[in-house]
NUMI-285786 format. One record per residue (C-alpha): x, y negated, z negated; residue in one letter. Coordinates in steps of 0.25 Angstrom, whole numbers, padded with zeros to 4 digits, always signed. Layout:
NUMI-285786
XYZA;...
END
This chain:
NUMI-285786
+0113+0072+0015X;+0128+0072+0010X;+0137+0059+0016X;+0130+0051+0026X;+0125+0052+0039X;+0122+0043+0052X;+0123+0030+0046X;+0109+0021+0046X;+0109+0008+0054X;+0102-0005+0046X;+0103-0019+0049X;+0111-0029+0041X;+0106-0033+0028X;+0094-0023+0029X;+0091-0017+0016X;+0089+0001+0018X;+0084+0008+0006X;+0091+0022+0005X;+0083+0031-0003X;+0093+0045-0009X;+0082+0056-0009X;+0090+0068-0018X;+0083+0082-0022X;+0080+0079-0036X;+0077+0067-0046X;+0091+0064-0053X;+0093+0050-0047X;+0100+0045-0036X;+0115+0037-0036X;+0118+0028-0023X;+0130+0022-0018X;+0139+0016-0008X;+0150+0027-0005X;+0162+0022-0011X;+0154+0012-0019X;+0146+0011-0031X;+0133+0016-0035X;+0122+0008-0030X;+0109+0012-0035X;+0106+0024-0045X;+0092+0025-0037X;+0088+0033-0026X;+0085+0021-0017X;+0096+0013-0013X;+0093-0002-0004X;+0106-0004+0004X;+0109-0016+0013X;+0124-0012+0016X;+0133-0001+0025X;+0141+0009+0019X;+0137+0024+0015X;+0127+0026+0003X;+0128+0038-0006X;+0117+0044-0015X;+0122+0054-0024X;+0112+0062-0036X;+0122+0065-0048X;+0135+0064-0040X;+0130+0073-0028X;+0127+0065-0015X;+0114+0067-0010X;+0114+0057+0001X;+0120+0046+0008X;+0118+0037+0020X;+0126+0025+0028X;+0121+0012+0031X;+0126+0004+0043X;+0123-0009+0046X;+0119-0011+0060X;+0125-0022+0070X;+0114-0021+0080X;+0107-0033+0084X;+0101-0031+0098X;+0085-0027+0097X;+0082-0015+0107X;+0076-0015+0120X;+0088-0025+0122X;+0083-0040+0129X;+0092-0047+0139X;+0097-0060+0130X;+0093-0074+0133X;+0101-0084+0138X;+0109-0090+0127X;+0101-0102+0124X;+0088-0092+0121X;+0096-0082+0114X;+0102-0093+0104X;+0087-0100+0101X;+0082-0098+0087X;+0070-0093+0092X;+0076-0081+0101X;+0085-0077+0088X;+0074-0079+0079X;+0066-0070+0089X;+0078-0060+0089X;+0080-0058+0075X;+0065-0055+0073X;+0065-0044+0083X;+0078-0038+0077X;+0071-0039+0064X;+0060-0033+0069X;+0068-0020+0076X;+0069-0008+0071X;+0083-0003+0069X;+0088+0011+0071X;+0095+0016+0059X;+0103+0026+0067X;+0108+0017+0077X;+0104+0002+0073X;+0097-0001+0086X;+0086-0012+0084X;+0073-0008+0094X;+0060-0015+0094X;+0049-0013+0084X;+0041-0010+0098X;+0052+0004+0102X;+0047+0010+0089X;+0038+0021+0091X;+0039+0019+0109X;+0042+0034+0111X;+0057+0030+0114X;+0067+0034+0104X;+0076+0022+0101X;+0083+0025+0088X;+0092+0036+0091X;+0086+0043+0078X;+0071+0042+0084X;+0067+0034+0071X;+0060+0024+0081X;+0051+0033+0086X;+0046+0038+0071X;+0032+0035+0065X;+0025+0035+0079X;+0013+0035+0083X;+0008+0025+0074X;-0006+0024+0072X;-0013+0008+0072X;-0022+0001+0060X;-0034-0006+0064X;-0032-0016+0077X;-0035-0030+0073X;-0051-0035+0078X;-0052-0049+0077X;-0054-0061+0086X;-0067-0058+0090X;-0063-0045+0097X;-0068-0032+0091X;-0065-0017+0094X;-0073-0008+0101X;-0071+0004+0091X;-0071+0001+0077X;-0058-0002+0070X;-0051+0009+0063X;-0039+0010+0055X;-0029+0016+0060X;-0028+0021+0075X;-0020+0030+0080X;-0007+0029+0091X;-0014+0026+0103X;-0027+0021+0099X;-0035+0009+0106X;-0044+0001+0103X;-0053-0010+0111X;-0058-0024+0107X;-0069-0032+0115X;-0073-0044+0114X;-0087-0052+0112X;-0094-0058+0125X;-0087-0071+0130X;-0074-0067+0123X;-0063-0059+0128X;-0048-0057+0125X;-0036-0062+0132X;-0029-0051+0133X;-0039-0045+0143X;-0053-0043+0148X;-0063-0036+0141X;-0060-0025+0130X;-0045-0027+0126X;-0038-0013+0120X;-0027-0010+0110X;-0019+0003+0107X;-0011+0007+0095X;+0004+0010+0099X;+0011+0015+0085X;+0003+0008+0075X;+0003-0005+0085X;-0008-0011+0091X;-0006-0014+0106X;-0006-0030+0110X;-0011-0042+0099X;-0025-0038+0092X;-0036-0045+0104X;-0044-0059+0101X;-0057-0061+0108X;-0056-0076+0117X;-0066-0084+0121X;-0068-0081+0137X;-0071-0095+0142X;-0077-0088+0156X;-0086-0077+0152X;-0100-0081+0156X;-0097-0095+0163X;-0103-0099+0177X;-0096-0093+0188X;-0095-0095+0202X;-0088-0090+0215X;-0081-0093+0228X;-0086-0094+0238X;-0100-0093+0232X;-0103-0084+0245X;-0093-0072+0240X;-0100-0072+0225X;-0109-0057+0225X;-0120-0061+0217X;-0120-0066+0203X;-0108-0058+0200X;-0100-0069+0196X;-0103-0068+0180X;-0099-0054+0181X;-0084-0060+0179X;-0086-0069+0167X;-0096-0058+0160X;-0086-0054+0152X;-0086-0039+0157X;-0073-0032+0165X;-0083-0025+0172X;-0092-0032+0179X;-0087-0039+0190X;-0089-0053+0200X;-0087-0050+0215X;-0085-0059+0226X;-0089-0056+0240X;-0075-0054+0251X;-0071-0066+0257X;-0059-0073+0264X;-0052-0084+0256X;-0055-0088+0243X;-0063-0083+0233X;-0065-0089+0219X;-0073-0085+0205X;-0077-0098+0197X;-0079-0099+0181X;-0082-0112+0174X;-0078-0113+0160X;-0084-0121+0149X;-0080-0134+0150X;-0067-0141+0143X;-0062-0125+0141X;-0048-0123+0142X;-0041-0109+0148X;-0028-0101+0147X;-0031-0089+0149X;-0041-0081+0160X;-0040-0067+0162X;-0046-0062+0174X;-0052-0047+0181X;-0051-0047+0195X;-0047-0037+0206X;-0043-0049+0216X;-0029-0047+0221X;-0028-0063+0223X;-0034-0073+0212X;-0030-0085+0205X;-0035-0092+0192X;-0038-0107+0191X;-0045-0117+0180X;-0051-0126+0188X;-0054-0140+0179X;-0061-0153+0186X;-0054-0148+0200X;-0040-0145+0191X;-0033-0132+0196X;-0025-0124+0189X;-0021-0109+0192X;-0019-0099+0181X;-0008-0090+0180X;-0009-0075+0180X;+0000-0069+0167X;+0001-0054+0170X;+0007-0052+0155X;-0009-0053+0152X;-0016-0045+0161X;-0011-0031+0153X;-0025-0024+0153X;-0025-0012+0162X;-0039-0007+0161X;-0043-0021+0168X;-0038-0019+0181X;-0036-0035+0187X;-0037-0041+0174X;-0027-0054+0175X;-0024-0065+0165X;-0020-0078+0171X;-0016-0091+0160X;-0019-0104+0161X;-0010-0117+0159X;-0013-0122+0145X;-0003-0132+0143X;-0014-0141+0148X;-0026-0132+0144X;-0036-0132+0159X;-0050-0137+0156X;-0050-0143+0141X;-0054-0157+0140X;-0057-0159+0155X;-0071-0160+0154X;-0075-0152+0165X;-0078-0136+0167X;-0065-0126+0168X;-0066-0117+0181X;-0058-0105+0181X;-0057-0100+0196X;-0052-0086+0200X;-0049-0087+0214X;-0044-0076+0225X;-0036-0079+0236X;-0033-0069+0241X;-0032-0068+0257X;-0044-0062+0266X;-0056-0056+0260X;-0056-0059+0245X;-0065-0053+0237X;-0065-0059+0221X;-0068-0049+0210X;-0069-0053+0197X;-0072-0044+0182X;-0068-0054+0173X;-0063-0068+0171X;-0061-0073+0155X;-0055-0088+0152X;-0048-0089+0138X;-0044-0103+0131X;-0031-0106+0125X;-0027-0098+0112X;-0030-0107+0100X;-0018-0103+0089X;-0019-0092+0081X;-0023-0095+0065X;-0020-0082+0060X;-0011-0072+0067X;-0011-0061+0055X;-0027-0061+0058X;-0027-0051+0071X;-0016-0042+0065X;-0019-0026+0067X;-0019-0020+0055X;-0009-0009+0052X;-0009+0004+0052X;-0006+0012+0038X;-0003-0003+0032X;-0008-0018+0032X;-0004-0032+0032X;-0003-0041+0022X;-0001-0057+0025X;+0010-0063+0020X;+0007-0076+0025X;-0001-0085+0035X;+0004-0078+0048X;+0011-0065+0041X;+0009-0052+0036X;+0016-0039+0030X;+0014-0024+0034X;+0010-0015+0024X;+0011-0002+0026X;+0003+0010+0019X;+0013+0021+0009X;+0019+0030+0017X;+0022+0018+0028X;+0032+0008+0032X;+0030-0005+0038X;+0037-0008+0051X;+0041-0021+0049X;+0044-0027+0034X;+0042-0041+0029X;+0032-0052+0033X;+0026-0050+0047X;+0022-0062+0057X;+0008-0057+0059X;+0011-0059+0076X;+0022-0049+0072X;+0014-0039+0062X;+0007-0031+0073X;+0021-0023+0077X;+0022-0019+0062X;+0016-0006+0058X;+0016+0004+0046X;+0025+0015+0051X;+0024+0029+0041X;+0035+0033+0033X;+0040+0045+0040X;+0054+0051+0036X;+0064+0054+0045X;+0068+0068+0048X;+0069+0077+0035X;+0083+0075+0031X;+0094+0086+0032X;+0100+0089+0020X;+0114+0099+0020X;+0112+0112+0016X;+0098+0111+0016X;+0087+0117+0027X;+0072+0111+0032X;+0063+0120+0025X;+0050+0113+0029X;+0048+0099+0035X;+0034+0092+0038X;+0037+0080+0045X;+0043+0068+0041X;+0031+0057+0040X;+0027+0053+0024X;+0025+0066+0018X;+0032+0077+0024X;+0041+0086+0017X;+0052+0093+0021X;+0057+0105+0012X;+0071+0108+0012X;+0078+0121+0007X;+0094+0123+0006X;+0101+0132+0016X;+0105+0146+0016X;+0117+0148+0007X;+0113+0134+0000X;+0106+0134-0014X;+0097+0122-0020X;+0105+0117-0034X;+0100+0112-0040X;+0086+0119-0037X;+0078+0107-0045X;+0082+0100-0031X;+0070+0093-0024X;+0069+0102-0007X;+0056+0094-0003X;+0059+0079+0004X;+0045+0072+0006X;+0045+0059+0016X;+0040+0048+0007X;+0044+0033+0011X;+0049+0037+0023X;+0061+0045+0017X;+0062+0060+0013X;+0061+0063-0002X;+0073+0072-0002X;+0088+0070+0006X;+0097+0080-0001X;+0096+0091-0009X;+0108+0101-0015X;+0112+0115-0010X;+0123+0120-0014X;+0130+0134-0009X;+0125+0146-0016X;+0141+0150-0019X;+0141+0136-0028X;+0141+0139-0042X;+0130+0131-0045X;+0121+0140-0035X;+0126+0153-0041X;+0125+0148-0056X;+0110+0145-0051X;+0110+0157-0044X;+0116+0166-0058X;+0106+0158-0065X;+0094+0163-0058X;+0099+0177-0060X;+0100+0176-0073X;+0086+0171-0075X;+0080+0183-0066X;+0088+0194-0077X;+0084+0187-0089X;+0069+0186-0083X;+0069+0199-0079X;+0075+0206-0092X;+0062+0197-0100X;+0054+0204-0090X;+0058+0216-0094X;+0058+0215-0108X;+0044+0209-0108X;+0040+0222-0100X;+0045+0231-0110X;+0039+0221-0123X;+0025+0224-0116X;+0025+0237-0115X;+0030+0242-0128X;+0017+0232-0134X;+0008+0240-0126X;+0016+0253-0132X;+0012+0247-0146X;-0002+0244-0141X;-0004+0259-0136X;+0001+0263-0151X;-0008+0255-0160X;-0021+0260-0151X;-0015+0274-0154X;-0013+0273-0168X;-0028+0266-0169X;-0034+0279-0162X;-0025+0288-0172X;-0033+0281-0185X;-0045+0282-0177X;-0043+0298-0178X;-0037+0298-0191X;-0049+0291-0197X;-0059+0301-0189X;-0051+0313-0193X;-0053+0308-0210X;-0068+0307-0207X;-0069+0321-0200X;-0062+0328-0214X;-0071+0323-0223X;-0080+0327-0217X;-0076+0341-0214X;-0073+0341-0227X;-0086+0337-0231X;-0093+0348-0223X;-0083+0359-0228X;-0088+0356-0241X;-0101+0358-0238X;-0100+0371-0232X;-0093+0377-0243X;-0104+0372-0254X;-0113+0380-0242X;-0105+0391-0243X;-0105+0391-0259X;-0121+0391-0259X;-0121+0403-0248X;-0109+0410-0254X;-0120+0422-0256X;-0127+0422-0242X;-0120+0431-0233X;-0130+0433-0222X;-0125+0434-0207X;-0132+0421-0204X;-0126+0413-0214X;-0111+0419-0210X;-0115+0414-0197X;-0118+0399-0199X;-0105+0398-0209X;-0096+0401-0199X;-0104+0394-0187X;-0103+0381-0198X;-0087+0384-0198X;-0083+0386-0185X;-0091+0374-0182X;-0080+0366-0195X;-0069+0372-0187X;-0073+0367-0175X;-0075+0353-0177X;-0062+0354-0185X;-0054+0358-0173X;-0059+0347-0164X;-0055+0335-0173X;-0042+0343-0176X;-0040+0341-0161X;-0044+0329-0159X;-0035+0323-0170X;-0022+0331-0162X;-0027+0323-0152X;-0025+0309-0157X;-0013+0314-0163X;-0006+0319-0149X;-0011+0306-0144X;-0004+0296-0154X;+0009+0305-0152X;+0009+0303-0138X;+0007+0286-0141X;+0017+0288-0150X;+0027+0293-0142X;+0025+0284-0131X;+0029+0273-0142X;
END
């Protein structure tokens, strides 16, 4: 990168590491343009503007510009309070931790919920909010008496539910029956479930008018099943189901399945009515079709101390023929304070948490991953955080130089550059492979030069040179070898010539030997000159000439053979 580019947006007084990434290991200079050096490191933290140059012996291999960013307003925008609310210590102190909490795009300094991160919706101009997708989630937090209806992994994919039950005479507050959860990128979906006493399951029931009750089916509604259900017979006016609760029980909170278009909820306690309240911001579960919450008044908590039993009444009154039908009714006291809020935490994926103190944890993430959030966490907070991976952002692009290969951008990946036509690498020692480590490439810049530089064409000259000269030792290495094979051909010829030598000395002694003795034969037999005798002399000396004439030719032989080495020589 030569001179800087779209500057990058922080918030004031928030420390940025910039990290100079050049193609070899000579060291790194940074510093403010116009200003002093800085840091002879490659990683630099700055907390002010202004423009920051990294140079590698006096060549600029990089720079980038910091802005600091005025924004203040979190995206999606809220319609201001009146001015006595906007001014309360608590509304700012609520404001400041949800600006701390956004996440700032460095492009264009808008601050956007932790929650539009990852929502399919690009809300950075740049995209970066919608990088490290598709999280996956750690193991969902089982406690509180509840438990899972699969066993508990570690890590579950984007997507992924999961179901928690409770035991008989227990259920959740939330809903009826089983109570599900789904990972949304690397989040667990609602507050991990706890298992509450349901003050109606198996007590005494009873219906009116007594006439419209079929049966005995009125324990089917507080059996603790969604599926079995109590049944009144049709009948004009008014038609009730009566549960008594143990006495000196106090309730908040009923939740109640029932396909009655008309009903209404009272405690009924020594003739004392008192109607609950339907809250729709409960009744959320849409497998459980007419599954409504209804809370009580607790500033005065109905039925404690009084002595007496607590009816809870579900009444229809719905004009003309009414017929009451009822799955499920499940009566919870009030919540006694929470000891320990870290205790229920999901756990992470990729990381853990660590407590920092009684009510307080940190995210630590696995290498290869940052965590989301930094810093001491309330543990009512800690569920948003997650460990994200360090992916990089796209390869960058470096002038004079072309992609050769890239494989992604998630921790790992390589990309492999190559300079472009009419462009050489000098030096060639330079690194062309940038890896994605921590979240930032390995490489941002590497040299090419034009090939009419007269550093390109001295490099060019030199590798000329060294193909002649390796050449010209080929070459002469060629010619070395075959003249030792010359002299190796010529010492085997002159071994076979003393060979033939030494035979032919042996041969003429003993030629001479037998000359000798066939002339003391001829001195005894000078006197015989029969035919017969005539006859065997001259057999006996053809027989001498003979086996003169074959050695004479094979030493003509040898001595035609040592010529023509010799002359090869």
């Amino acid at each position: 990168m030569e001179g800087a580019g779209r500057p990058v947006l922080i918030r004031h007084g928030e420390t940025v590491e910039l990290v100079c990434r050049p193609a070899d290991d000579q060291g790194c200079r940074w510093n403010r343009r116009g200003g002093d050096v800085l840091s002879d490191e490659c990683l630099l933290s700055a907390t002010k503007a202004g423009v920051y140059q990294c140079t590698q012996g006096g060549t600029l291999v990089g720079s980038v510009e910091l802005k600091i960013s005025s924004e203040t307003t979190v995206y999606p925008y809220r319609q201001e309070p009146d001015y006595r609310i906007r001014h309360s210590s608590a509304y700012q102190e609520k404001e400041r931790k949800r600006r701390a909490n956004a996440h700032m795009c460095s492009d264009t300094g808008t601050l956007i919920e932790q929650s539009l991160l990852c929502d399919g919706e690009k809300n950075c101009n740049n995209g970066e909010d919608e990088r490290s997708c598709s999280l996956p989630c750690g193991a969902p937090s089982v406690g509180g008496g509840s438990s899972l209806t699969t066993p508990v992994g570690q890590l579950y994919p984007h997507g992924a539910t999961v179901t928690y039950t409770c035991p008989a005479g227990s259920s959740f507050r939330q809903t009826l029956g089983e109570l599900r959860r789904t990972c949304h990128q690397g989040r667990w979906s609602d507050s991990p479930p706890t298992c509450h006493r349901n003050l109606a399951f198996g007590r005494a029931t009873s219906a009116f008018p007594r006439s419209a009750l079929l049966g005995l089916g009125s324990k089917l509604a507080v059996d603790g099943q969604v599926s079995t259900w109590t049944m009144l017979t049709p009948s004009e006016g008014t038609q009730s189901l009566n549960v008594t609760l143990d006495d000196g029980v106090s309730v908040d909170l009923v939740l109640v399945r029932t396909l009655s278009a008309s009903y209404s909820v009272y405690l009924n306690s020594e003739d004392s009515w008192t109607e609950c309240q339907r809250d729709r911001n409960r009744s959320r579960d849409e497998d459980l079709a007419g599954l409504a919450a209804f809370t009580c008044p607790t500033d005065e908590p109905i039925g404690a101390g009084d002595g007496g039993p607590l009816i809870l009444e579900v009444l229809s009154s719905a004009p003309g023929l009414t017929s009451l039908s009822i799955s499920e009714i499940a009566a919870f006291g009030p919540l006694s304070p929470a000891n320990d809020t870290c205790e229920l935490l999901d756990q992470p994926a990729n990381g853990r948490y660590e407590r920092t103190g009684d009510s307080s944890v940190r995210l630590v993430c696995d290498e290869g991953y940052r965590a989301s959030c930094a810093g001491d966490l309330p543990c009512s907070e800690a569920a948003s955080a997650v460990c994200r991976p360090l992916t990089c952002p796209p390869p960058p692009t470096i002038p004079r130089a072309t992609t050769v290969s890239s494989n992604g951008t998630r921790s790992g990946a390589v990309t492999e550059y190559q300079c472009s036509a009419g462009y050489q690498l000098y030096p060639e020692s330079q690194r062309t492979t940038a890896e994605c480590r921590g979240g930032l490439w390995s490489l941002s810049h590497i040299t090419c030069l034009p090939e009419s530089d007269l550093r390109v064409v001295a490099l060019r000259l030199g590798r000329q040179h060294s193909r002649s000269v390796a050449a010209l030792g080929a070459e002469l290495e060629r010619l070395v070898a075959g003249q030792q094979q010359l002299l190796r051909r010529l010492e085997g010829t002159q071994r076979r010539l003393r060979q033939v030598e030494q035979m032919l000395d042996i041969n003429w002694e003993e030629l001479a030997e037998e000359d000798h003795t066939l002339d003391s034969v001829e001195e005894k037999q000078e006197e015989m000159l029969e035919p017969k005798e005539q006859v065997v002399d001259t057999v006996q000396e053809k027989a001498a000439e003979i086996e003169v004439e074959e050695m004479m030719r094979e030493l003509e032989e040898f001595e035609q053979e040592y010529e023509n080495d010799y002359e090869l020589w």
